[in-house]
C-alpha positions as CSV (number, residue, x, y, z in Angstrom):
1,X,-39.1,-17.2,24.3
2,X,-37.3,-20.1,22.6
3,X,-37.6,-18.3,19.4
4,X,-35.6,-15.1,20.7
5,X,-32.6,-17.1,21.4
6,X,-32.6,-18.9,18.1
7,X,-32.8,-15.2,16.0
8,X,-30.7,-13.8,18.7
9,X,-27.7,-16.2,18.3
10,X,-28.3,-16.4,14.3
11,X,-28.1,-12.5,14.5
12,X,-24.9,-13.1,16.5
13,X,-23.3,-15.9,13.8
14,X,-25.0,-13.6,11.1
15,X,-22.6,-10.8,12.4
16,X,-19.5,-12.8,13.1
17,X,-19.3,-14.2,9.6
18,X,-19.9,-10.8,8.3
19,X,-17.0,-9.1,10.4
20,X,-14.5,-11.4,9.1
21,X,-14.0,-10.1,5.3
22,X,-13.7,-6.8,6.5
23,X,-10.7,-7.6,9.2
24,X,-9.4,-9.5,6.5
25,X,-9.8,-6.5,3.9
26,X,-8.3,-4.2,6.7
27,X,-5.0,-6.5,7.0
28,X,-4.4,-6.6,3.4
29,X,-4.9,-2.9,2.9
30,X,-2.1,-2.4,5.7
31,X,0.0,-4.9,4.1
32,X,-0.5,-3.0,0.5
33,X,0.2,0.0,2.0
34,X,3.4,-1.3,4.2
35,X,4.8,-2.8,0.6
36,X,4.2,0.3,-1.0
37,X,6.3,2.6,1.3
38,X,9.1,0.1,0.9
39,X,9.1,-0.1,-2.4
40,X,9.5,3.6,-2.7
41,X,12.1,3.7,-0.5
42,X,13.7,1.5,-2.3
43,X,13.4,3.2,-5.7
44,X,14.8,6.3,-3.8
45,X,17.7,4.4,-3.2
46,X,18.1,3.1,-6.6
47,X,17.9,6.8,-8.5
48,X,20.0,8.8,-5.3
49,X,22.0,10.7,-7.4
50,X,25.5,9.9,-6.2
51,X,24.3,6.1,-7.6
52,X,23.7,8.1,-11.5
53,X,26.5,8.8,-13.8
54,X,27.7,11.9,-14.5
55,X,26.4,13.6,-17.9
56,X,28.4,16.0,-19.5
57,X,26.0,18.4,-21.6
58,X,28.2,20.2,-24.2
59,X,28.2,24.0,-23.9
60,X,26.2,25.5,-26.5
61,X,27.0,29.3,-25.9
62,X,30.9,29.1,-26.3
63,X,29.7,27.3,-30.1
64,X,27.3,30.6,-31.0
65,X,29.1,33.3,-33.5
């Protein structure tokens, strides 16, 4: 009977170390994802077009004979 406890409490360390890494892979993906959607937001911000300069195209119909 001793021998159950020992395998069941290694299974139970075996599984604690394992769960870890993926927790920890969880949080960063969030974090990715979280600094993503800022950053977008804030290239939206940088190329909202009353922020870009006006560009005056020349009118190439009133040049045609």
């Amino acid at each position: 009977m001793k021998t159950n406890n020992t395998s069941c409490f290694l299974s139970f360390m075996g599984l604690s170390l394992a769960t870890s890494p993926f927790i920890i892979t969880l949080l960063t993906l969030y974090l990715l994802a979280e600094f993503m959607t800022e950053l977008g937001k804030a290239s939206e911000e940088i190329f909202r077009p009353e922020r870009l300069p006006i560009l005056n195209f020349p009118d190439l119909d009133s040049n045609k004979l």
